[in-house]
MMTF fields as JSON, N, C-alpha, C and O atoms, coordinates in Angstrom:
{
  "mmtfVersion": "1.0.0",
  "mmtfProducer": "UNKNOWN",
  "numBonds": 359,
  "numAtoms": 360,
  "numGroups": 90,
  "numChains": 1,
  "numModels": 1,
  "chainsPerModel": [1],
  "groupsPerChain": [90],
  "chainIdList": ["A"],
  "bondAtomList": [4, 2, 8, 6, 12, 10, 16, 14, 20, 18, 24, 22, 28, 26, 32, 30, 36, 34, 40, 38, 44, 42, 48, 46, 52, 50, 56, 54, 60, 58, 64, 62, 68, 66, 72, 70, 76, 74, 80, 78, 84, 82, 88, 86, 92, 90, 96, 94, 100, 98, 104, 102, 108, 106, 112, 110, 116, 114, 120, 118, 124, 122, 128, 126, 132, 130, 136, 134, 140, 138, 144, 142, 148, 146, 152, 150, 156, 154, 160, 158, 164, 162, 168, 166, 172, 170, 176, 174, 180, 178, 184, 182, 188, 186, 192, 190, 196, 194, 200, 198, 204, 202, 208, 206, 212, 210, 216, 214, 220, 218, 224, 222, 228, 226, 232, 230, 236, 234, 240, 238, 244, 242, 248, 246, 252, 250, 256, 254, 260, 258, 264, 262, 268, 266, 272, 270, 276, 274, 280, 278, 284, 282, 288, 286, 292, 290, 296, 294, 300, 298, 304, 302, 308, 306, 312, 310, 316, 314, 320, 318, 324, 322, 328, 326, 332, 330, 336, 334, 340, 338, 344, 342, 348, 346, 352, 350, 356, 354],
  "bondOrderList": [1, 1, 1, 1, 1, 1, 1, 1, 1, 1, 1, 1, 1, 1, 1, 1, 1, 1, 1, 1, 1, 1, 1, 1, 1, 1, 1, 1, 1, 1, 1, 1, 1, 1, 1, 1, 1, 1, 1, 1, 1, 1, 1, 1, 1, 1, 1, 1, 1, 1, 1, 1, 1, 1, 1, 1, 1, 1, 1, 1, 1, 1, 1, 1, 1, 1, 1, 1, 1, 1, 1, 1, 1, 1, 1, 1, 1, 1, 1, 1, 1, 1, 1, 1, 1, 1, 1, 1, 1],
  "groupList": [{"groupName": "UNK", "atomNameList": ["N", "CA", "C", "O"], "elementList": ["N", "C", "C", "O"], "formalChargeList": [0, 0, 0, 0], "bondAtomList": [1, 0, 2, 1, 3, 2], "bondOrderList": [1, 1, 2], "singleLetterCode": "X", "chemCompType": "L-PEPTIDE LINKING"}],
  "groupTypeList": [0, 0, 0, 0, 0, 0, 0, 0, 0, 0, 0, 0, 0, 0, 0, 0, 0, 0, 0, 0, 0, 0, 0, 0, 0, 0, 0, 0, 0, 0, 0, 0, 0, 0, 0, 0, 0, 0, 0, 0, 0, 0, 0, 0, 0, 0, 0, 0, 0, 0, 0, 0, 0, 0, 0, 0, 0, 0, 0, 0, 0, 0, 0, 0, 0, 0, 0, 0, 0, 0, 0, 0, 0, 0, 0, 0, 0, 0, 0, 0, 0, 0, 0, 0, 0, 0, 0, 0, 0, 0],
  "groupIdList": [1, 2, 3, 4, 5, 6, 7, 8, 9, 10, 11, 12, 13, 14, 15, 16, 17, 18, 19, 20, 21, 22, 23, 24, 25, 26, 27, 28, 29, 30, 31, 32, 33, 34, 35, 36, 37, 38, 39, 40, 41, 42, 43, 44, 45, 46, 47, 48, 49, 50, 51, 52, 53, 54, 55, 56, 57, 58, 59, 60, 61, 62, 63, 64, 65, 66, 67, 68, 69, 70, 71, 72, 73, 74, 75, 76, 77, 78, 79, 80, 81, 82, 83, 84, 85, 86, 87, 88, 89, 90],
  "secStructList": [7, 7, 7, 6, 6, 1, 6, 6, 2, 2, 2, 2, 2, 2, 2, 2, 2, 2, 2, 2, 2, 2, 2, 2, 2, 2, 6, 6, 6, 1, 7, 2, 2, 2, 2, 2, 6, 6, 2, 2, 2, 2, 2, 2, 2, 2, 2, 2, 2, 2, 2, 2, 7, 2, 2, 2, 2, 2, 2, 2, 2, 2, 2, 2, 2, 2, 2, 2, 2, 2, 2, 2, 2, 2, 6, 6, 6, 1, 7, 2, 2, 2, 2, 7, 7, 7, 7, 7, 7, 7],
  "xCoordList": [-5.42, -5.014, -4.557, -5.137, -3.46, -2.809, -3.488, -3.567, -3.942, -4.399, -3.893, -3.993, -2.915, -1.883, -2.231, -1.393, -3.56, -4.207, -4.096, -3.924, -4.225, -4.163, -3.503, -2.513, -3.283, -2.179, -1.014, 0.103, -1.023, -0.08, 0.231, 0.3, 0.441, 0.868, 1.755, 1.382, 3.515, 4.229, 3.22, 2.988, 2.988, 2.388, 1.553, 1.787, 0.066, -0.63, 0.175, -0.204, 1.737, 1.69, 2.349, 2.129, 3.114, 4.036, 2.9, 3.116, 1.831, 0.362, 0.263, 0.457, -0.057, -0.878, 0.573, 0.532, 1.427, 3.064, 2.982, 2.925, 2.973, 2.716, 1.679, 1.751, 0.408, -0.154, 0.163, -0.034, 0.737, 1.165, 2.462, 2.405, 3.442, 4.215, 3.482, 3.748, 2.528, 1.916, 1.275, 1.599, 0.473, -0.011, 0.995, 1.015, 1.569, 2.809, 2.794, 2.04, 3.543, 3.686, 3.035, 3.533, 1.58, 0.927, -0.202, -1.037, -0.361, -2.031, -2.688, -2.323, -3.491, -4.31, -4.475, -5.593, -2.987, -2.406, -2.895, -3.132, -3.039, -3.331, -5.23, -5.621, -5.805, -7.451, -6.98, -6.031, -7.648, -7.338, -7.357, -6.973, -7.682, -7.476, -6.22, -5.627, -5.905, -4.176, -3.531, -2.509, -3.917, -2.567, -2.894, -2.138, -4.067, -4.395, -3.354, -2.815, -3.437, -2.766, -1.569, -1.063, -0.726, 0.767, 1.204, 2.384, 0.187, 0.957, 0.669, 1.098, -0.183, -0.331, 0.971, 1.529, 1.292, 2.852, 3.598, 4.308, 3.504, 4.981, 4.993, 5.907, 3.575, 3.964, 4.183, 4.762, 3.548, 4.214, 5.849, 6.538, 6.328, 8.175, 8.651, 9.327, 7.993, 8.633, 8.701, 9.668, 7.41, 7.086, 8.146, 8.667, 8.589, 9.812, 10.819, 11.828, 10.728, 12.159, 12.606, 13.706, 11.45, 11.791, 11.988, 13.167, 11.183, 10.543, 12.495, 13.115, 12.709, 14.1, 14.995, 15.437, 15.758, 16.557, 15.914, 15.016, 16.406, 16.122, 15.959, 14.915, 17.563, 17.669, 16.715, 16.083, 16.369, 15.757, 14.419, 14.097, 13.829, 12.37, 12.249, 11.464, 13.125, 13.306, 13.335, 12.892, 13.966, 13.852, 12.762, 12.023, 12.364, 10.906, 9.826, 9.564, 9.366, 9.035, 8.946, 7.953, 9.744, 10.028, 10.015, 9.753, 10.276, 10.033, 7.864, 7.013, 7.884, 5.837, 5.461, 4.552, 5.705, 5.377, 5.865, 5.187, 6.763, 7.506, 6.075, 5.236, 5.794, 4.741, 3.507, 2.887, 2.945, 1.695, 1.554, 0.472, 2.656, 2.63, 2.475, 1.751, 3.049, 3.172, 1.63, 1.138, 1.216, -0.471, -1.095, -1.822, -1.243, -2.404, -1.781, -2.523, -0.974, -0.89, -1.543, -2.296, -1.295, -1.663, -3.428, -4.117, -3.811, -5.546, -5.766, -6.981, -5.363, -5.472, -6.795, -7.432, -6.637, -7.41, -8.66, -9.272, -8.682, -9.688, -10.72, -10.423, -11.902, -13.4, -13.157, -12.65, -13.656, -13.507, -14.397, -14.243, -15.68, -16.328, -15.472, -15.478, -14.785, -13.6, -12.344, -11.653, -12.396, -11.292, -11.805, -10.978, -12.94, -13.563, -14.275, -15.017, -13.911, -14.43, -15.317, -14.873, -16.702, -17.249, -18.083, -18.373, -18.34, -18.74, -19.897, -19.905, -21.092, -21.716, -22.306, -22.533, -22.497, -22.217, -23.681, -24.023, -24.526, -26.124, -26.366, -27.429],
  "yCoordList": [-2.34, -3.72, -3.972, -3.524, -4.732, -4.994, -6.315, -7.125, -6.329, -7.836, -8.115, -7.624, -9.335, -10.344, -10.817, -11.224, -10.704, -11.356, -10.443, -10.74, -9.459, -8.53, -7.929, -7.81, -7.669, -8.249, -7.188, -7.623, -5.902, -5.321, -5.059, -3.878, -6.04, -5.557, -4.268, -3.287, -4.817, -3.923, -2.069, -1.488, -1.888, -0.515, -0.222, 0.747, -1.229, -0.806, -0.245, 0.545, -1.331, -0.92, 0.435, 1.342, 0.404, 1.915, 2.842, 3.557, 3.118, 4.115, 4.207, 5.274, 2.958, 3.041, 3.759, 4.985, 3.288, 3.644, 5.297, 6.113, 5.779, 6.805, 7.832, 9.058, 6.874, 8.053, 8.296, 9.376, 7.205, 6.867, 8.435, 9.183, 8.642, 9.53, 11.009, 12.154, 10.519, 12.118, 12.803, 13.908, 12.009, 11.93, 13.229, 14.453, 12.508, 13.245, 14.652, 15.621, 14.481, 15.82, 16.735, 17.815, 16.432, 17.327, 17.44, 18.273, 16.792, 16.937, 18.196, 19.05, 18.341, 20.033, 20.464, 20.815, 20.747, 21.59, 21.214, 22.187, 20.465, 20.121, 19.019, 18.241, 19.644, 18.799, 17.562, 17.397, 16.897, 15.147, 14.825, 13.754, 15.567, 15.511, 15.229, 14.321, 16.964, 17.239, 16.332, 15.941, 15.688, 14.818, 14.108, 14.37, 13.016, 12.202, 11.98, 11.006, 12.906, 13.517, 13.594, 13.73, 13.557, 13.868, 12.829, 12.634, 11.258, 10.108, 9.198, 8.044, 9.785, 8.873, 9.279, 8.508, 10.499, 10.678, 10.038, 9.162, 10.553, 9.894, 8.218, 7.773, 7.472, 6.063, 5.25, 4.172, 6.082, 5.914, 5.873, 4.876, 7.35, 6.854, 5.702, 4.763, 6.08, 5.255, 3.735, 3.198, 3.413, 1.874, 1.567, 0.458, 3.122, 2.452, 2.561, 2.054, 3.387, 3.095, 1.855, 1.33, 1.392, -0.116, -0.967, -1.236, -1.383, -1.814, -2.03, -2.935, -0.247, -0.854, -1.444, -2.007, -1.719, -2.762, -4.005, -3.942, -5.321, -6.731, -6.97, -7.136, -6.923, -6.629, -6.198, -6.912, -4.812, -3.814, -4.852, -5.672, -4.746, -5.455, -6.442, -6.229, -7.663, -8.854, -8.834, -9.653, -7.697, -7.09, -6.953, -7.67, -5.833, -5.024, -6.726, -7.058, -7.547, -8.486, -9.285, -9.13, -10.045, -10.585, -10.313, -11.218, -8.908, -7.998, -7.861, -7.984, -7.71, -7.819, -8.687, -8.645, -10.148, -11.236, -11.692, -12.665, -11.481, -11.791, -11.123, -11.904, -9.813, -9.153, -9.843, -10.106, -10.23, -10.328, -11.752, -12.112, -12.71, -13.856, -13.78, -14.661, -12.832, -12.35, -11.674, -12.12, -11.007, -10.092, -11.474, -11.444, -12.978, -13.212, -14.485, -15.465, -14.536, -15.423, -15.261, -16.08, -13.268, -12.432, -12.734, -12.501, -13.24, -13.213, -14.106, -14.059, -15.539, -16.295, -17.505, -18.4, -16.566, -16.879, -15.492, -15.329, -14.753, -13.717, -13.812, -13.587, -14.075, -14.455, -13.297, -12.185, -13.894, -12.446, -11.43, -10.298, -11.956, -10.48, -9.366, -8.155, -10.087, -9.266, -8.481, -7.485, -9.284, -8.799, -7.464, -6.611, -7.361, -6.549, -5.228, -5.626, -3.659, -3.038, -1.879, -1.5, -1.744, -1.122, -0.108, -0.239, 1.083, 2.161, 2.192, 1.915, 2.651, 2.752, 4.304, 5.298, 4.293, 5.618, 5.767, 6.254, 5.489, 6.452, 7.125, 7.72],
  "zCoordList": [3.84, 3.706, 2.28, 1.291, 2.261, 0.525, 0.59, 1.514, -0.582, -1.471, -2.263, -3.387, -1.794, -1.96, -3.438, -4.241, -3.667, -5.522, -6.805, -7.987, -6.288, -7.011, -8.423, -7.702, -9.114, -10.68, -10.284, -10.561, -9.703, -9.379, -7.959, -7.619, -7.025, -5.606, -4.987, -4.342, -5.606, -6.333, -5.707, -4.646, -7.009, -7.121, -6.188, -5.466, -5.958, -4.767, -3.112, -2.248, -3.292, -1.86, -1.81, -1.008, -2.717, -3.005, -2.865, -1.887, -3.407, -3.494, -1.691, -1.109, -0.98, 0.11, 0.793, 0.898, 1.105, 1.923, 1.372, 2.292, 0.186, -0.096, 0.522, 0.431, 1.359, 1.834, 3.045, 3.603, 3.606, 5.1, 5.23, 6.206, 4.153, 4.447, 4.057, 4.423, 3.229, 2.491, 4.051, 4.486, 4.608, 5.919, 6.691, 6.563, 7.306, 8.072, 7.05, 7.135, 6.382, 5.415, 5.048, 4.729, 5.017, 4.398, 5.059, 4.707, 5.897, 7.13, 7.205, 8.013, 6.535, 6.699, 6.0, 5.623, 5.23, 4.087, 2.776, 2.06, 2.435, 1.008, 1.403, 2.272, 0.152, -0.102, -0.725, -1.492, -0.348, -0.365, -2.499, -2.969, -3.059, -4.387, -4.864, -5.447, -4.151, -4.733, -4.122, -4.684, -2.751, -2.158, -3.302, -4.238, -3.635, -4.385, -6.065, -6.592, -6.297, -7.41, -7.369, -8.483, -6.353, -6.15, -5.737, -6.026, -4.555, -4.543, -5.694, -5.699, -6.855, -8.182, -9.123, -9.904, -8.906, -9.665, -9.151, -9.643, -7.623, -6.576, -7.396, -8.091, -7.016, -7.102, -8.607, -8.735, -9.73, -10.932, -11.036, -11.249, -10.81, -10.421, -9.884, -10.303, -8.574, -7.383, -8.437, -8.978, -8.426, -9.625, -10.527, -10.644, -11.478, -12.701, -12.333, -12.822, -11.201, -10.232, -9.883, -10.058, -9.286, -8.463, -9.763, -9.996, -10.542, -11.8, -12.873, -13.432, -12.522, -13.503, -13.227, -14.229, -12.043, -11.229, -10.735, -9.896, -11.301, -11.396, -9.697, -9.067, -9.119, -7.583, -6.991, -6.212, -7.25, -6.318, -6.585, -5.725, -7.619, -7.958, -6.806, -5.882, -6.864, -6.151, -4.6, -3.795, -4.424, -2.596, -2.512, -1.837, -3.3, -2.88, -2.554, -1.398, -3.738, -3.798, -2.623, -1.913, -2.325, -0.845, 0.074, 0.867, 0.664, 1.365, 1.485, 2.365, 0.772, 0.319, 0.429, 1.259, -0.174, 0.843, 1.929, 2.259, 2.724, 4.099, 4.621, 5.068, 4.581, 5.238, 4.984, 6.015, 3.86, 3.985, 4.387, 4.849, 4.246, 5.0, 6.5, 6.962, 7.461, 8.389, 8.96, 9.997, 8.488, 8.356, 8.362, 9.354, 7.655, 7.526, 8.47, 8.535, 8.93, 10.508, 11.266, 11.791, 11.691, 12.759, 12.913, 13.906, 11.773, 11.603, 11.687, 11.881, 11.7, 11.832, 12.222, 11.666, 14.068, 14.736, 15.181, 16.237, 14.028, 13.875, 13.094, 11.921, 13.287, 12.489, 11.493, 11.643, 10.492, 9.074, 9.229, 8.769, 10.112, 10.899, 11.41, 11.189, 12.108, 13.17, 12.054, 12.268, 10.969, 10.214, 9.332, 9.009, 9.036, 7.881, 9.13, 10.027, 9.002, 9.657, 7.968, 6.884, 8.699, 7.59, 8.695, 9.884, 7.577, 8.393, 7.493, 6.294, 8.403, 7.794, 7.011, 7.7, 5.466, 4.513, 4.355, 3.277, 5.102, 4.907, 5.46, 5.28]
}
């Protein structure tokens, strides 16, 4: 889940979208470190990539809230029990 408050959205979502394709790509093959390690490069670029075009920035932007405006409709009518899934780590 992206949090819309956050001081860098931007970057978080590029990181998370990053594992979504690392996923596909690399399932098995690589220990969750090295992926770790390779979508923190990927999303550094990707970031001054987006980051150096005014345009591109402004897409990406709107594009990120269109969605998360969209995500927190969908919940709307979902108790925040229902929204929050936790596993339990003991």
């Amino acid at each position: 889940m992206v949090d819309g408050n956050t001081s860098d959205t931007l970057r978080h979502v590029l990181h998370e979208l990053l594992h979504v394709v690392f996923s596909e790509l690399v399932l098995g093959k690589l220990d969750d470190t090295l992926e770790e390690v390779l979508i923190v490069a990927f999303d550094h670029y990707l970031h001054d990539y987006v980051q150096a075009s005014k345009p591109r920035r402004l897409k990406w932007e709107a594009l990120i809230a269109q969605k998360l405006k969209e995500s927190e409709s969908l919940l709307d009518d979902v108790p925040l029990e229902e929204q929050v899934v936790r596993k339990d780590r003991g």
